[in-house]
Rosetta silent file (secondary structure, phi, psi, omega in degrees, C-alpha in Angstrom):
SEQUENCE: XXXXXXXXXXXXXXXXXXXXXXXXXXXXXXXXXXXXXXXXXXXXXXXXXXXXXXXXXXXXXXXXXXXXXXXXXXXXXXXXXXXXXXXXXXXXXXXXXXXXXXXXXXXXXXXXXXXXXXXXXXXXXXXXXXXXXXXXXXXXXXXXXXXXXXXXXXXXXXXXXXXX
SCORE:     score description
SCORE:     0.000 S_00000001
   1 L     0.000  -48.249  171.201   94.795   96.556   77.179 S_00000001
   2 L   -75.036    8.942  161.384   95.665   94.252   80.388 S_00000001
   3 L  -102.886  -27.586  164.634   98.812   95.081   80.126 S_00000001
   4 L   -58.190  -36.044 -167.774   98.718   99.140   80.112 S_00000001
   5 L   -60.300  -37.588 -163.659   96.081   98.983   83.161 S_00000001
   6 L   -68.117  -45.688 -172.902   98.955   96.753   84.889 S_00000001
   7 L   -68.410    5.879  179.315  102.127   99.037   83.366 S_00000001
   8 H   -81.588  -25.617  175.134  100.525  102.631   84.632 S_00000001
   9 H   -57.285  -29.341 -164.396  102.165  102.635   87.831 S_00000001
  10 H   -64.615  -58.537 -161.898  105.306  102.283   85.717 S_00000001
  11 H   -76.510  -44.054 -156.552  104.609  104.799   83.675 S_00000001
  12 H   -68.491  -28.907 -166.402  102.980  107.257   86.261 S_00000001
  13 H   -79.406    4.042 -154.589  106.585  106.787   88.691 S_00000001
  14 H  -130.355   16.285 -175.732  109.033  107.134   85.724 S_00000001
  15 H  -122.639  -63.067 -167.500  106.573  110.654   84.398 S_00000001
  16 L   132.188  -26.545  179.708  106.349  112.276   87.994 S_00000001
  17 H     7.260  -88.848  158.913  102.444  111.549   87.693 S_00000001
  18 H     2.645  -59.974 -177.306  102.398  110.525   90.741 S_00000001
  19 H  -104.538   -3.645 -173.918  103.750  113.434   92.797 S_00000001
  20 L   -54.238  134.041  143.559  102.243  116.359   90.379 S_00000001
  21 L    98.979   13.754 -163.902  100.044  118.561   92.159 S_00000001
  22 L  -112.687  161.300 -166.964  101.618  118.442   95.984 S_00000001
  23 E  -117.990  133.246 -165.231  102.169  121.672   97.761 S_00000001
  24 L  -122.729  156.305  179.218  105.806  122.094   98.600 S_00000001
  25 L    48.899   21.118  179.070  108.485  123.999  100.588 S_00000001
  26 L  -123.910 -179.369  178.732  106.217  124.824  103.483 S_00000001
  27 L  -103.282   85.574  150.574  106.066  123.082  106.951 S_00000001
  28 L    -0.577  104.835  174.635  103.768  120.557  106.923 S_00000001
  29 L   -77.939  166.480 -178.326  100.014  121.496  109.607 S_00000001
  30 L   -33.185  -52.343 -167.881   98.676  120.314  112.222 S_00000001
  31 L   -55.875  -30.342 -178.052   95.996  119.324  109.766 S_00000001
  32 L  -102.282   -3.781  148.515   97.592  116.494  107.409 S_00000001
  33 L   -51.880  131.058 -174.323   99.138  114.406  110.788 S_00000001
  34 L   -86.270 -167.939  169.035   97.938  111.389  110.951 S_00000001
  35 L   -61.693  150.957  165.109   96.749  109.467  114.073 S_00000001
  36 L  -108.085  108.155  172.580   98.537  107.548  116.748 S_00000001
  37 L  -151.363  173.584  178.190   97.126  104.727  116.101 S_00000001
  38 L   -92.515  131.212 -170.529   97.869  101.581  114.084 S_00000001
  39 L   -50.148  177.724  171.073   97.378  102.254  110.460 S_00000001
  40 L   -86.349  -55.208  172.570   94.033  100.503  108.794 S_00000001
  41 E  -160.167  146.691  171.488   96.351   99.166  106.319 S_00000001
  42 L  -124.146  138.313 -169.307  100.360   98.934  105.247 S_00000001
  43 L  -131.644  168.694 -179.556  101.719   98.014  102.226 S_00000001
  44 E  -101.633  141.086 -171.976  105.481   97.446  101.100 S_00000001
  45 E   -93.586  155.840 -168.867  106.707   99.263   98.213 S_00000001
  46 L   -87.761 -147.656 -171.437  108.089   97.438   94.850 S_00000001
  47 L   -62.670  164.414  177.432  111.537   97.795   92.850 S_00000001
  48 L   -93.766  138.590 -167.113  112.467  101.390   92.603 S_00000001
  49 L   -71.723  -18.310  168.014  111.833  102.663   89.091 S_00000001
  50 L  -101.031   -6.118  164.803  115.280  104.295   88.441 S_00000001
  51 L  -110.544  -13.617  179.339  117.382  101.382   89.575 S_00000001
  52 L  -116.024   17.752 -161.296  115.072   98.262   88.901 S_00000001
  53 H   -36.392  -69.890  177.837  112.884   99.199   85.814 S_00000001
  54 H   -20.009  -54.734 -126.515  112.972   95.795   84.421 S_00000001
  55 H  -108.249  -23.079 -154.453  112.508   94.121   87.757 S_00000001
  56 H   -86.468  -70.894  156.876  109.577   97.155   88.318 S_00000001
  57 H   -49.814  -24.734  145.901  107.800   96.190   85.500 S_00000001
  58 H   -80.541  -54.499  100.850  107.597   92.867   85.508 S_00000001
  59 H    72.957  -95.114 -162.359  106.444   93.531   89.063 S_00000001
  60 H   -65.018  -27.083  153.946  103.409   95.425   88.253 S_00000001
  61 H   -40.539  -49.613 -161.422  102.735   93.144   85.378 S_00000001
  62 H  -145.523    1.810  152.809  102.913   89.567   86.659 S_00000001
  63 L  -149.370 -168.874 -171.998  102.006   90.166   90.390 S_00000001
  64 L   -80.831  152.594  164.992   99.611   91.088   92.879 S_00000001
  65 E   176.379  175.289 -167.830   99.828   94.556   94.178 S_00000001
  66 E  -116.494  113.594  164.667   97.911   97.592   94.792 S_00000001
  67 E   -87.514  136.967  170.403   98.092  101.050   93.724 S_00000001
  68 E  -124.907  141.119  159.765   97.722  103.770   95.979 S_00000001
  69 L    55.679   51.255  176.154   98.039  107.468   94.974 S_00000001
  70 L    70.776    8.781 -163.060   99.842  106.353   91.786 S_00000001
  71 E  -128.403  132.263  165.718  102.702  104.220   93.619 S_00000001
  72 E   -96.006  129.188 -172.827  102.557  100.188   93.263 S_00000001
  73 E  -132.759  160.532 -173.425  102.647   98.151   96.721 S_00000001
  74 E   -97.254   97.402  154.821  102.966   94.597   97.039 S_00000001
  75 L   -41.317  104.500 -164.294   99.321   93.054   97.806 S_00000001
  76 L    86.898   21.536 -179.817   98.404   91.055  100.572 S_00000001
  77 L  -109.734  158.657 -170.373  101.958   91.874  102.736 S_00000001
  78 L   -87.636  -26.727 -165.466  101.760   92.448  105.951 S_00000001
  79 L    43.094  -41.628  164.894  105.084   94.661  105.883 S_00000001
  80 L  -126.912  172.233  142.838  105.033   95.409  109.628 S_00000001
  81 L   -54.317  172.068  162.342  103.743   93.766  112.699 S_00000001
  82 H   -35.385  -70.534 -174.197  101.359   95.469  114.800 S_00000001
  83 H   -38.806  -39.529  172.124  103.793   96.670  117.571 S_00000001
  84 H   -50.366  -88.769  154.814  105.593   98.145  114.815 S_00000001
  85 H   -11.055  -40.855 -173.719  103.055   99.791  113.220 S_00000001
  86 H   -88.492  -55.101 -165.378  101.519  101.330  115.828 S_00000001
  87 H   -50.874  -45.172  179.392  105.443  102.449  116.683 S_00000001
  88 H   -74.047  -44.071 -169.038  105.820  104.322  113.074 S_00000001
  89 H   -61.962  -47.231  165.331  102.422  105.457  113.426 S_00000001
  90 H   -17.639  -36.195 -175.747  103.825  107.558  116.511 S_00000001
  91 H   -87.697  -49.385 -179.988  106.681  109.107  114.689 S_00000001
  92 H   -40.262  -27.786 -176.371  104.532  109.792  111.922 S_00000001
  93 L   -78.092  -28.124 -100.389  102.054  111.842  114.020 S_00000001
  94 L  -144.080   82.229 -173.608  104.589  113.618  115.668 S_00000001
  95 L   -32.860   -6.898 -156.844  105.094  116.920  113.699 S_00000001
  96 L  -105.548  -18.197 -174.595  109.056  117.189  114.517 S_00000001
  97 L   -76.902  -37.433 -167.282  109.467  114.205  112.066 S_00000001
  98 E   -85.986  156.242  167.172  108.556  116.436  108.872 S_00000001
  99 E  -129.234  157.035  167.135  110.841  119.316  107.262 S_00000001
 100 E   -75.250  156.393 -173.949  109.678  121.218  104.436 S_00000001
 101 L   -81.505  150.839 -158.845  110.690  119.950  101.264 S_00000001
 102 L  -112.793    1.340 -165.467  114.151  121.022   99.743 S_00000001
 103 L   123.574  167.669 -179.179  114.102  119.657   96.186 S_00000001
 104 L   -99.843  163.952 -135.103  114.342  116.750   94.777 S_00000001
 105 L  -113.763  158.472  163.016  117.594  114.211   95.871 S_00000001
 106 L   -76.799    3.751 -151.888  120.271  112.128   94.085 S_00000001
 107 L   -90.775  -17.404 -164.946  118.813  108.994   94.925 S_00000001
 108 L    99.621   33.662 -161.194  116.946  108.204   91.458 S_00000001
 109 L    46.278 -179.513  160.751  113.906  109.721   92.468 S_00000001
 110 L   -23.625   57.770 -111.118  110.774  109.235   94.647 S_00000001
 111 L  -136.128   99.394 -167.670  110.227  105.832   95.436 S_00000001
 112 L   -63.478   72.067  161.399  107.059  104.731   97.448 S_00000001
 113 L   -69.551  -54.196 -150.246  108.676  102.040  100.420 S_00000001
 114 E  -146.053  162.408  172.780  105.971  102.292  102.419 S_00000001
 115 E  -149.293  157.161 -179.042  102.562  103.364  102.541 S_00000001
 116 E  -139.654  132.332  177.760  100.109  103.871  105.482 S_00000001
 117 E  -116.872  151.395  177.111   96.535  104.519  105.603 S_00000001
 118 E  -140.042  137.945  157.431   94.386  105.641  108.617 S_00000001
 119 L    91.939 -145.903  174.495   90.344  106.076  108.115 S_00000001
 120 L  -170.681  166.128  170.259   88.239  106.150  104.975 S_00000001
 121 L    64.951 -125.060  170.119   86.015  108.862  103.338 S_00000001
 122 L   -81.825  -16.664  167.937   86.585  112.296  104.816 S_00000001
 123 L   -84.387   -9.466  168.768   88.731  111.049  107.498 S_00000001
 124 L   -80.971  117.855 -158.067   91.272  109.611  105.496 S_00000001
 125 E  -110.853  143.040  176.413   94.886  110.236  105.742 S_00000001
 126 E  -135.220  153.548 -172.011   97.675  108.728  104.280 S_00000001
 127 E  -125.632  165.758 -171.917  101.547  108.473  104.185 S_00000001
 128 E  -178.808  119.059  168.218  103.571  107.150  101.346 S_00000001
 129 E  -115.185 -167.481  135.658  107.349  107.306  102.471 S_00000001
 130 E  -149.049  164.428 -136.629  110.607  106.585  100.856 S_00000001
 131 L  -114.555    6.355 -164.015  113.233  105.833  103.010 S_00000001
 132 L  -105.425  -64.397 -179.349  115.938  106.332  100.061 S_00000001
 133 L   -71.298  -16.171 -178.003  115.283  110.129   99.714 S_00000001
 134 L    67.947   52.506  149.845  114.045  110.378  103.706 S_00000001
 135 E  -113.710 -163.609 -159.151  110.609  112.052  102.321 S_00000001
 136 E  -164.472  133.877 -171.421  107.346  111.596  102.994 S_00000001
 137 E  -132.069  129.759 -160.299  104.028  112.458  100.790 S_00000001
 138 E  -120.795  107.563 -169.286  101.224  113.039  103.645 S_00000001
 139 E   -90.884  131.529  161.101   97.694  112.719  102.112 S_00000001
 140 E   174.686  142.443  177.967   93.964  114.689  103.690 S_00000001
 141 L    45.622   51.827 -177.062   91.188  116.154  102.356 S_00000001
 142 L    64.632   30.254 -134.510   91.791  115.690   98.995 S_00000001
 143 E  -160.680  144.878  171.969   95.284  117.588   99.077 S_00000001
 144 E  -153.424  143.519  159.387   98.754  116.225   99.816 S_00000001
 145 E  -103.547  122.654  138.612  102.631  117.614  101.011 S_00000001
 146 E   -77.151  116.677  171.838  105.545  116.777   99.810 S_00000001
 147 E  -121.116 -170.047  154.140  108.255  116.825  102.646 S_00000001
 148 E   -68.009  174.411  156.601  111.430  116.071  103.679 S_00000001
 149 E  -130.367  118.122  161.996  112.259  113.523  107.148 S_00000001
 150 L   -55.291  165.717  172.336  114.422  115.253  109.796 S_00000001
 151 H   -51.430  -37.392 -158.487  117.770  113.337  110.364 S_00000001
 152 H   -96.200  -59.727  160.004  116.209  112.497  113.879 S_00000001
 153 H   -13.153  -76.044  175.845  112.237  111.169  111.950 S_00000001
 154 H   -34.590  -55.345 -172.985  114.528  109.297  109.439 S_00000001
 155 H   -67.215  -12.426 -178.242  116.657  107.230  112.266 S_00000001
 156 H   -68.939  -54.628 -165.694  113.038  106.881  114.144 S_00000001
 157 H   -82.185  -49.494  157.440  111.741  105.371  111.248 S_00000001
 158 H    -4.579  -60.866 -173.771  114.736  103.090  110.021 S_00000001
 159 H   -57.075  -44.248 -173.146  115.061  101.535  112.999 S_00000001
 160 H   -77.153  -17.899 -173.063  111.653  100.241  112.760 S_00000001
 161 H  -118.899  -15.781 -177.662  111.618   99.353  108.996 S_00000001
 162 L    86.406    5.601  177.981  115.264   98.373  108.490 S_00000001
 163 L   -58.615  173.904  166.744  116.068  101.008  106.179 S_00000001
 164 L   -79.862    0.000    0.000  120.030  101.584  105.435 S_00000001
């Protein structure tokens, strides 16, 4: 039994679980940006589920982490400094960073690097990117987009996170 509660991230990234249910192909409102501000909390994302299952699964299994929105983060990391943080939250806000989404990618699918939260309750917004596909799944009011990251969003955020 403790081991299915721990394996469902596994199962929900390697199903699509996860991303069912996201409104697509449109340009991402006004309304789903989050603040510029420094998130409330950031988490780092674990192995990616189509190149690291093993390593994924033991993961979710035999350490701490946190699920958000179906995606397993690594518990207790700090993942950016403030200055950072606050720096991504900028791009993030900054409506020129999203594209509508084009399909899904060669990459091995959707893979939750980062995650960002701003508020609680009815104010809460969230980000989930992954820096492998350049998307982004941008959470409010009980509703989420799937996008895309322009070429110029992606290199914003990279720089700041160290993606390839």
């Amino acid at each position: 039994m403790v081991v299915a509660w721990r394996c469902w991230p596994v199962v929900a990234a390697l199903t699509g679980w996860n991303l069912r249910g996201a409104v697509i192909a449109t340009p991402l409102s006004e309304f789903f940006l989050p603040p510029v501000r420094k998130p409330d909390e950031i988490r780092s994302g674990m192995a990616h589920p189509g190149f690291e299952l093993p390593k994924l699964v033991a993961q979710s299994i035999f350490c701490l982490r946190a699920v958000r929105q179906g995606h397993a983060f690594w518990r207790d990391d700090p993942a950016l400094a403030d200055a950072e943080a606050t720096q991504l939250a900028a791009i993030l806000a900054d409506s020129a960073t999203y594209a509508p989404w084009w399909g899904e990618k060669g990459c091995g699918g959707f893979h939750a690097d980062c995650y960002l939260r701003w508020g609680e309750g009815d104010e809460r917004r969230e980000v989930i990117l992954c820096e492998g596909c350049h998307e982004a799944l941008v959470y409010f009011g009980g509703g989420f987009v799937r996008c895309d990251l322009t070429k110029e969003g992606f290199e914003k955020i990279s720089a700041i996170t160290g993606a390839p």
